[in-house]
RODO-2510 file (C-alpha; in nm, 4 decimals, decimal comma):
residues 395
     n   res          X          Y          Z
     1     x     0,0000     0,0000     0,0000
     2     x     0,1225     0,3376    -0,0846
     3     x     0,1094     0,6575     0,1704
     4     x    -0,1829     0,8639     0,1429
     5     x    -0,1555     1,1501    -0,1006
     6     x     0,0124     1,5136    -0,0586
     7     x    -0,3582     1,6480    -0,1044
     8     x    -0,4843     1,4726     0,1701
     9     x    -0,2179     1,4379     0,4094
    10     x    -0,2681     1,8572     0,3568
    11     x    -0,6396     1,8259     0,4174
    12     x    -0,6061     1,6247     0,7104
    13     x    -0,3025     1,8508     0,8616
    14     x    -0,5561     2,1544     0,8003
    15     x    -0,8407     2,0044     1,0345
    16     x    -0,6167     1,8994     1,3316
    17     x    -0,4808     2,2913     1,3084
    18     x    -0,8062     2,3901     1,2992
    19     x    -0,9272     2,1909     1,5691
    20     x    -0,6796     2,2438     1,8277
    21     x    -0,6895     2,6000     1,7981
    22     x    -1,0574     2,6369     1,7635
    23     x    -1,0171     2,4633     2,0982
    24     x    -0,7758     2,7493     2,1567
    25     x    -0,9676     3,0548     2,0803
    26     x    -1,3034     2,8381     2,2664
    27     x    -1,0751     2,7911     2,5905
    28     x    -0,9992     3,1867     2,5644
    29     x    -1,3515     3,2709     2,5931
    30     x    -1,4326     3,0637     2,8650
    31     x    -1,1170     3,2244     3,0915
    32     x    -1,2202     3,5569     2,9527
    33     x    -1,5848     3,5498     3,1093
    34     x    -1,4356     3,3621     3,4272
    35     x    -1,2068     3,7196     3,4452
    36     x    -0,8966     3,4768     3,4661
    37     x    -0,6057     3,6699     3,5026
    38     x    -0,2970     3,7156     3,2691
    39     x    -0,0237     3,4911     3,5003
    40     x    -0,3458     3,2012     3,5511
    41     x    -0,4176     3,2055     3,1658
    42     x    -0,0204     3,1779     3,1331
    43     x    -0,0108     2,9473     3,3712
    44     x    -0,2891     2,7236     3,1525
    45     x    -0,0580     2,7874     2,8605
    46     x     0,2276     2,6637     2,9582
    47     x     0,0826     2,3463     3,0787
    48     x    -0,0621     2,2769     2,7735
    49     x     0,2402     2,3377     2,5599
    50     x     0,4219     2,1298     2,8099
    51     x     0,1895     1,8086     2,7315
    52     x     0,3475     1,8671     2,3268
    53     x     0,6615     1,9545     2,3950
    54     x     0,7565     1,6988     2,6555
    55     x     0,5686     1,4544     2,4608
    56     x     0,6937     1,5291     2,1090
    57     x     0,9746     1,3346     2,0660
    58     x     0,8229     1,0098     2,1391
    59     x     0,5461     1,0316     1,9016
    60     x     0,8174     1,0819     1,6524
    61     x     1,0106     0,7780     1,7473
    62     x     0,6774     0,6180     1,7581
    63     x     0,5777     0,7287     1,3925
    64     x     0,9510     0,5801     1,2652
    65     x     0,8622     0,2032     1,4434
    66     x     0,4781     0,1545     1,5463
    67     x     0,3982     0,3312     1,1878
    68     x     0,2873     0,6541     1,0787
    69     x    -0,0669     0,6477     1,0402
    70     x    -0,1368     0,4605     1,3877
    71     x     0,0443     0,7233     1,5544
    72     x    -0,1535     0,9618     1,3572
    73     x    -0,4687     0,7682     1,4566
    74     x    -0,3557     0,7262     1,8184
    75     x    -0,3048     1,1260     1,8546
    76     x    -0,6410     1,2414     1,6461
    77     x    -0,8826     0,9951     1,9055
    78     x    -0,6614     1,2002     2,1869
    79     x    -0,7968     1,5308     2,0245
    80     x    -1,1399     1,4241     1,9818
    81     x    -1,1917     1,3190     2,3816
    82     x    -1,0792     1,6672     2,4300
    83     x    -1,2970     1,8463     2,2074
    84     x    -1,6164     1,6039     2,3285
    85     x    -1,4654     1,7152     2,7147
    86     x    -1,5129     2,0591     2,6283
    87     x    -1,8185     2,0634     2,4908
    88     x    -1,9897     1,8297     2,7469
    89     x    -1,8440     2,0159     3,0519
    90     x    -1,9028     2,4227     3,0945
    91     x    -1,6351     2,5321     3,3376
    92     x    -1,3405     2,7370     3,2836
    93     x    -1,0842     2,3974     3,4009
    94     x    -1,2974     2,1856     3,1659
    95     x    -1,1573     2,4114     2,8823
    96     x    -0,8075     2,3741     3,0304
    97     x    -0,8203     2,0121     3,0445
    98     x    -0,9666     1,9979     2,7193
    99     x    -0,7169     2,2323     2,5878
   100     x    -0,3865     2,0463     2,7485
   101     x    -0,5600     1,7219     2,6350
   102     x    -0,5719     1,8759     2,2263
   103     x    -0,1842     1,9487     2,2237
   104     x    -0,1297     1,5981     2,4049
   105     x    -0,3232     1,4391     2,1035
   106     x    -0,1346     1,6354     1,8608
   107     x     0,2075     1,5291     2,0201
   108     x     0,1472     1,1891     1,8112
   109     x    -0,0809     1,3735     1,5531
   110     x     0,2027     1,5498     1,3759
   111     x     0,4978     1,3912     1,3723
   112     x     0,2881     1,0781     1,2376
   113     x     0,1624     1,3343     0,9455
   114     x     0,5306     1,4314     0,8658
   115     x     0,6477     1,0828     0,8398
   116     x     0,3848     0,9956     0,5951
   117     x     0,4385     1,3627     0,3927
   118     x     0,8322     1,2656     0,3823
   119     x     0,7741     0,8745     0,2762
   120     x     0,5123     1,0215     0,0127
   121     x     0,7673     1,0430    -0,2803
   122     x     0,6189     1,1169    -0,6071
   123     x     0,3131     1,3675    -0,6682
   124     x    -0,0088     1,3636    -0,9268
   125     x     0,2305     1,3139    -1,2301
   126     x     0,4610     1,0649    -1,1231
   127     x     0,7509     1,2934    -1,0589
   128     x     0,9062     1,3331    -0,7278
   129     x     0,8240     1,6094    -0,5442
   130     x     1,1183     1,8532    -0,4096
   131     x     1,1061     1,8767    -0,0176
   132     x     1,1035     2,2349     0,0226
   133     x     0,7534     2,1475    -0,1412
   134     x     0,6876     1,8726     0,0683
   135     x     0,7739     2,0960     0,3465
   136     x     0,5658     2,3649     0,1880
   137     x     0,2301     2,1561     0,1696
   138     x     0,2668     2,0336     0,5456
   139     x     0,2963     2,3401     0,6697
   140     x     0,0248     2,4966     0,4178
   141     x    -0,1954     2,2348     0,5815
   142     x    -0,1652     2,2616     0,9292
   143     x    -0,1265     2,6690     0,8958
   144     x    -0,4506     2,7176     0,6962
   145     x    -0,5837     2,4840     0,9186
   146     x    -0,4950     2,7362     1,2340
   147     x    -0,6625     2,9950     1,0171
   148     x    -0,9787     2,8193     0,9976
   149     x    -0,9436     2,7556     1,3837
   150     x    -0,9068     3,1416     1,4469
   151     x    -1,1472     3,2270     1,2367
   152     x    -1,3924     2,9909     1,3299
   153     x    -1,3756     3,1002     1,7235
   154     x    -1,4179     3,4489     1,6175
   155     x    -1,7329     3,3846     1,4204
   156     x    -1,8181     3,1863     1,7335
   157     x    -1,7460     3,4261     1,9680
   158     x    -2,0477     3,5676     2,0614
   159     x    -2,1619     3,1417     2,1499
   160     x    -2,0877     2,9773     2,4510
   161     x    -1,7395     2,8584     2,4428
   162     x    -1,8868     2,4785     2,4119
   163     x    -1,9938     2,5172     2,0591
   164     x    -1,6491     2,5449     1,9582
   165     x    -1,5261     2,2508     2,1415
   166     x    -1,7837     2,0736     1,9766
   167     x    -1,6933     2,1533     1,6194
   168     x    -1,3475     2,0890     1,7132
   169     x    -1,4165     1,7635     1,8145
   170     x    -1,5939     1,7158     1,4635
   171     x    -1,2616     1,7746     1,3015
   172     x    -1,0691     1,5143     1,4060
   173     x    -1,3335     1,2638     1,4022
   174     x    -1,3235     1,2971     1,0182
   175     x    -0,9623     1,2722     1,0708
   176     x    -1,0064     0,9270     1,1899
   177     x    -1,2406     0,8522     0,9550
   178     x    -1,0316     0,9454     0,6479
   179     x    -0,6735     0,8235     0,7908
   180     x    -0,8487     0,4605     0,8973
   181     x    -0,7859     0,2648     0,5959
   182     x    -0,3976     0,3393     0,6056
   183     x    -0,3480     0,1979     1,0280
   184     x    -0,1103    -0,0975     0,8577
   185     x     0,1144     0,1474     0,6557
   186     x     0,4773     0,0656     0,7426
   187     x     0,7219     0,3654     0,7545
   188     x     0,8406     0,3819     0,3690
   189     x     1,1378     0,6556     0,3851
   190     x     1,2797     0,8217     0,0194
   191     x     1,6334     0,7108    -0,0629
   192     x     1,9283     0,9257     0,0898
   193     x     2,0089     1,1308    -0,2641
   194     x     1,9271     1,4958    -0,3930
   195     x     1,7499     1,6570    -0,1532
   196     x     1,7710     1,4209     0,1118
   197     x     2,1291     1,4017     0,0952
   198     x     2,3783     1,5182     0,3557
   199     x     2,5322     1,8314     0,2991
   200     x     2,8664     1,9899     0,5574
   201     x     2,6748     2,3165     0,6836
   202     x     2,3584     2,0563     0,7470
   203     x     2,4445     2,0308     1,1052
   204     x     2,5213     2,4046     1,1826
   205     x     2,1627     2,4929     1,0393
   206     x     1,9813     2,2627     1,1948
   207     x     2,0952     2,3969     1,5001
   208     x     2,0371     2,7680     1,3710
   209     x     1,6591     2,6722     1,2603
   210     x     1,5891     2,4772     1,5611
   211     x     1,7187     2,7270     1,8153
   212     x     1,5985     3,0143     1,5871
   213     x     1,2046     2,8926     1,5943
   214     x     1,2266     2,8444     2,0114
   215     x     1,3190     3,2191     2,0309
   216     x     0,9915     3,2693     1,7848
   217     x     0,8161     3,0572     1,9543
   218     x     0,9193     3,2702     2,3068
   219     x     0,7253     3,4850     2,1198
   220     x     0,4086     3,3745     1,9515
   221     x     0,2481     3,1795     2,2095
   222     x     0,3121     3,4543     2,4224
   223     x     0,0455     3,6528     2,1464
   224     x    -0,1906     3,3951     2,1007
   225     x    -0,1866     3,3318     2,5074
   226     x    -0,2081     3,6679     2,6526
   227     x    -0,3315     3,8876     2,3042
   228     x    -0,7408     3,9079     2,4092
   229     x    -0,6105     3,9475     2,7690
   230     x    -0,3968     4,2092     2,7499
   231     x    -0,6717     4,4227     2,5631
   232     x    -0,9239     4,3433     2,8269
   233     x    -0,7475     4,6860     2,9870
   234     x    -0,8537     4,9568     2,7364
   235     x    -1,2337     4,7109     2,6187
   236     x    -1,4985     4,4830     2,7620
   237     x    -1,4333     4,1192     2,7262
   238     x    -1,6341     4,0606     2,4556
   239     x    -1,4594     4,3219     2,2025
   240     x    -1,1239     4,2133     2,3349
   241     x    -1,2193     3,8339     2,2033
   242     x    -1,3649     3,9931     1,8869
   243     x    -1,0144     4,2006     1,8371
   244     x    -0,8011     3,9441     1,9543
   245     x    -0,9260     3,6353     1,7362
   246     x    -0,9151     3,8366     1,5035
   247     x    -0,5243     3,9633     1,5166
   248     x    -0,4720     3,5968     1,5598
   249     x    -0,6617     3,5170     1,2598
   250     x    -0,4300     3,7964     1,0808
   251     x    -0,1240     3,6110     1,2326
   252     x    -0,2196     3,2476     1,1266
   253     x    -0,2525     3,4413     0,7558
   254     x     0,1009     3,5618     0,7746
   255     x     0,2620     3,2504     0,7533
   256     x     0,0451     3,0810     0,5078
   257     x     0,1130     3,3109     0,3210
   258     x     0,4825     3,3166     0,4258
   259     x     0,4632     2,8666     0,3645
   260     x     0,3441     2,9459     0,0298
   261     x     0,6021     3,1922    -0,1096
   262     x     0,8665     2,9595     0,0291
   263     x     0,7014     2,6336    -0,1737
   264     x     0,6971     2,8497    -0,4820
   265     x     1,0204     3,0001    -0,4582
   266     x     1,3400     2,7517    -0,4038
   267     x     1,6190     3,0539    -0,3719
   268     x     1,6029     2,9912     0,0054
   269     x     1,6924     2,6311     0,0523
   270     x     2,0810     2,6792     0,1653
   271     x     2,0715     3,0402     0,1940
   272     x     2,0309     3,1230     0,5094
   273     x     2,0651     3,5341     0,4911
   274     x     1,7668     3,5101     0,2723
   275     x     1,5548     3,3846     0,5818
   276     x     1,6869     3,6338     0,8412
   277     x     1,5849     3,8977     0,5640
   278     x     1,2311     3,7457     0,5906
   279     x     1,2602     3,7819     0,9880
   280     x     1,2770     4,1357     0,9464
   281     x     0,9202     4,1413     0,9639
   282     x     0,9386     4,0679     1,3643
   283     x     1,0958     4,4232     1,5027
   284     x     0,8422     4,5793     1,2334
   285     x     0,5124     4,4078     1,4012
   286     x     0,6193     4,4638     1,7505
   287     x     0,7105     4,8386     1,6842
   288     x     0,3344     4,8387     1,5081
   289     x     0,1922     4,6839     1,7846
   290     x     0,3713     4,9467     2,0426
   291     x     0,2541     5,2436     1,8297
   292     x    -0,1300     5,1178     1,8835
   293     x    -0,0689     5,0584     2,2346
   294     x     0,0520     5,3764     2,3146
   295     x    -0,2318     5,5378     2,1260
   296     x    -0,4521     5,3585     2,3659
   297     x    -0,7142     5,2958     2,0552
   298     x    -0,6541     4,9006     1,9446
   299     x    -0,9080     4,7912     1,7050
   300     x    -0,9197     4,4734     1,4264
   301     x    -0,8231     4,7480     1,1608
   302     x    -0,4535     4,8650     1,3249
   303     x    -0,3997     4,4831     1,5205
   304     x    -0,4256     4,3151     1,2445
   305     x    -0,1317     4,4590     0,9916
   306     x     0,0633     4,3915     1,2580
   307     x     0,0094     4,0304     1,3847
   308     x    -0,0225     3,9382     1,0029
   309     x     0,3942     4,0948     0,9759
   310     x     0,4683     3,8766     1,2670
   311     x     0,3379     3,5854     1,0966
   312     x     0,5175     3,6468     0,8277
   313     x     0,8519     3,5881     0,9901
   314     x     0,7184     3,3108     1,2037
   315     x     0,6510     3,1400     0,8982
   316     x     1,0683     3,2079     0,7790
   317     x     1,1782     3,0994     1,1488
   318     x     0,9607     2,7433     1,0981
   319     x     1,0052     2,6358     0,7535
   320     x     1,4046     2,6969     0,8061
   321     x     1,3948     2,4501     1,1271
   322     x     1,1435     2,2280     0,9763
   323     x     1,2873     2,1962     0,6098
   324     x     1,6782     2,1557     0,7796
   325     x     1,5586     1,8480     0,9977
   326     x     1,3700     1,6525     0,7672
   327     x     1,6774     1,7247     0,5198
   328     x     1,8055     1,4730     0,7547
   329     x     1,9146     1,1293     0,5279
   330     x     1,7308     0,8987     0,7758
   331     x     1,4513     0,9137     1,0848
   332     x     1,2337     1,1804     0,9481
   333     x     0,9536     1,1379     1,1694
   334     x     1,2162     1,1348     1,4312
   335     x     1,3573     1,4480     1,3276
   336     x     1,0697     1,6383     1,2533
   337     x     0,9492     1,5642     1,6188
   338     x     1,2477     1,7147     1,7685
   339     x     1,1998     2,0284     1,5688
   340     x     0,8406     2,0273     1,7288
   341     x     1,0453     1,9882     2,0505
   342     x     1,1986     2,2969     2,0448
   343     x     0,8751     2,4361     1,9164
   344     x     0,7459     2,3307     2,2505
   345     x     1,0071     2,4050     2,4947
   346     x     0,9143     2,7680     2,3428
   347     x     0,6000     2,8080     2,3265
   348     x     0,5519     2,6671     2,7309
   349     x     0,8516     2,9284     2,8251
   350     x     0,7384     3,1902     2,6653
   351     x     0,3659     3,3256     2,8317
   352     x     0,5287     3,2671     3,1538
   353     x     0,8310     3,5047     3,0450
   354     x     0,5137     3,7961     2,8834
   355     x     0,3220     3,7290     3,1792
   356     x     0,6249     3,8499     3,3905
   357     x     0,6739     4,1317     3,1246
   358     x     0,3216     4,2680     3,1536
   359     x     0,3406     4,2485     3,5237
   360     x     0,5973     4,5078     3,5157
   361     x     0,4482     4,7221     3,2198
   362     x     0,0495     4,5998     3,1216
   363     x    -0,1838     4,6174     2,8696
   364     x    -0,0945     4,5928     2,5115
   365     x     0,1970     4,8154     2,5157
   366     x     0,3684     4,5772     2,7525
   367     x     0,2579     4,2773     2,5037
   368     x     0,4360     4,5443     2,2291
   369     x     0,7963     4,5857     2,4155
   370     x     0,8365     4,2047     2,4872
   371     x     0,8071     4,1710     2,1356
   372     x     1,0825     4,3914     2,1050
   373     x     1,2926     4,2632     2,2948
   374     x     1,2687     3,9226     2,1609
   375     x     1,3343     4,0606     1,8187
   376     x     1,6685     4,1649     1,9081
   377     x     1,7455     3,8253     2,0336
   378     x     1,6005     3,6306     1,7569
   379     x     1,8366     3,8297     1,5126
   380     x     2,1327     3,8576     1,7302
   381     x     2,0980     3,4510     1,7115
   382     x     2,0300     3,4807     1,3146
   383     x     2,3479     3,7148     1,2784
   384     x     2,6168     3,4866     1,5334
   385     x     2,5050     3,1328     1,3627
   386     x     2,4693     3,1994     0,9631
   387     x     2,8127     3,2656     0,9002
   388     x     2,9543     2,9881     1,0315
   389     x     2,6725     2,7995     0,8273
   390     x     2,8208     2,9663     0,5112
   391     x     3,1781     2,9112     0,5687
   392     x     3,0486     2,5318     0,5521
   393     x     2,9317     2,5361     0,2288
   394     x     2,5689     2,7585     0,2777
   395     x     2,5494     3,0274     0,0030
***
């Protein structure tokens, strides 16, 4: 039996982003009318980012011996008892169970996905397909997928958060329904040439992109956490959900569209200045975002421009640590999961290191200068790693 196709594997990628962060955006409603604080909604955050990032790794050693599609399987029935929790139970720690419970599931969800994108070798015409676009199309999935989650919870907004969970939980039970008939694929990994082939500044960028997308990730959690809760100070609840789903929405847009310029275009793959270019967007978002905070006016029209900018160099930061580890010869699963690992290890640091941040200056200006901050970290790790990267051969 052959892996699924590139179409679907997309398709499926797209409804377990949108379900988990429907879940998300669902879970942020419910804290929002409990009048949860910043640190306790940071707090929620960070657990549930440590149930996929201390899980991670496994599912992608998993994926490379139980078999990519059980893994797959195994992670999407996770996700659906966590959407069904949500919906079933009102309370605020329902939604944080359910929510901790959705990034568990996807702990095995995604690395199984990668395993059977990297093992699916040739595309509608026969031809193999390059895997910058194999890269390209997983993250297209999953991305657009985060956009329909967004979007989704802000149409929802004015519902009870339960709704969402519901729909959520809709999502990955077509998942399971769709993925079913490949549970007995074995692992079937492309031969080590072209593409897949070792290369001497491999190692150095690995590191860089790895590394690189933690300080990014420091970063975008920290948005998607603490975004609707930091405008709760200048709005009511309800138009700080409406603003803030939105400005996530914008973000999740950013790096589609960032994924698909970097399918389309192959001038990045061993070019590493071309991608810290692309992270220029970052100091240009948060200085956005300050300028509307100090005006004391945020609305969907001036958030947006500038979470869709920061999405735009998220989207350079991940495809440079995804594409670099699954350039890996062997253990692709494997090595996409550790790229999610540092994903993780990110994304649960980073509310807790806002939620400090806004303690000291709050509100959405405070959101604004940890922003900067990180920016000048993110590049100052950009600017100390790529030359050694192209004294080893990078261009």
């Amino acid at each position: 039996m052959r892996p699924p196709p590139i179409l679907l594997l997309q398709f499926l990628n797209l409804l377990a982003g949108g379900g988990t962060y429907l879940m998300i955006c669902s879970g942020q409603g419910a804290w929002s009318n409990a009048k949860w604080t910043a640190a306790t909604v940071a707090g929620v955050m960070v657990a549930t980012n440590l149930c996929y990032g201390g899980v991670v790794a496994q599912g992608g050693r998993l994926a490379d011996t139980w078999g990519r599609a059980r893994t797959a399987l195994l992670g999407a029935a996770v996700c659906l008892g966590a959407g069904l929790l949500g919906a079933l139970v009102a309370h605020p720690i329902a939604a944080a169970a359910a929510a901790m419970l959705g990034f568990l599931g996807t702990a095995f969800f995604f690395p199984g996905n990668a395993g059977l994108f990297s093992d699916a070798g040739t595309g509608a015409d026969g031809q193999q397909v390059a895997l910058h676009v194999k890269v390209s199309r997983y993250n297209l999935g999953w991305s657009s997928g985060n956009v329909v989650g967004f979007g989704t919870g802000w149409a929802l907004s004015a519902l009870v958060p339960g709704y969402g969970f519901a729909v959520a939980a809709g999502f990955f039970a077509l998942i399971i329904g769709i993925l079913w008939r490949w549970r007995s694929l074995p692992p079937q990994p492309p031969a080590a040439a072209g593409d897949r082939a070792d290369h001497p500044a491999l190692g150095r960028l690995i590191l860089t992109g790895r590394v690189g997308l933690l300080l990014f990730c420091l970063l975008g959690m920290s948005v998607i956490s603490l975004l609707t809760t930091t405008l709760t100070n200048t709005m009511s609840p309800d138009e700080a959900r409406s603003v803030g789903t939105a400005g996530l929405t914008a973000y999740a847009l950013g790096y589609v569209s960032m994924f698909a310029v970097l399918g389309a275009w192959s001038g990045w793959v061993m070019r590493p200045w071309r991608l810290t270019l692309l992270m220029l967007a970052l100091p240009v978002a948060a200085a956005g975002l300050l300028w509307v905070g100090r005006g004391g006016h945020p609305s969907i029209a001036n958030v947006m421009p500038c979470t869709f900018l920061l999405g735009l160099a998220y989207g350079a930061a991940y495809t440079a640590s995804l594409y670099y580890s699954m350039r890996l010869p062997h253990g692709a699963a494997r090595a996409a999961s550790l790229h999610e690992t540092f994903l993780g290890i990110g994304s649960m640091i980073g509310p807790l290191l806002c939620a400090a941040f806004l303690w000291w200056q709050p509100g959405l200006t405070g959101l604004a200068g940890y922003l900067l901050v990180g920016a000048a970290v993110v590049l100052g790790w950009q600017l100390l790693m790529v030359p050694g990267a192209v004294a080893r051969g990078a261009r």
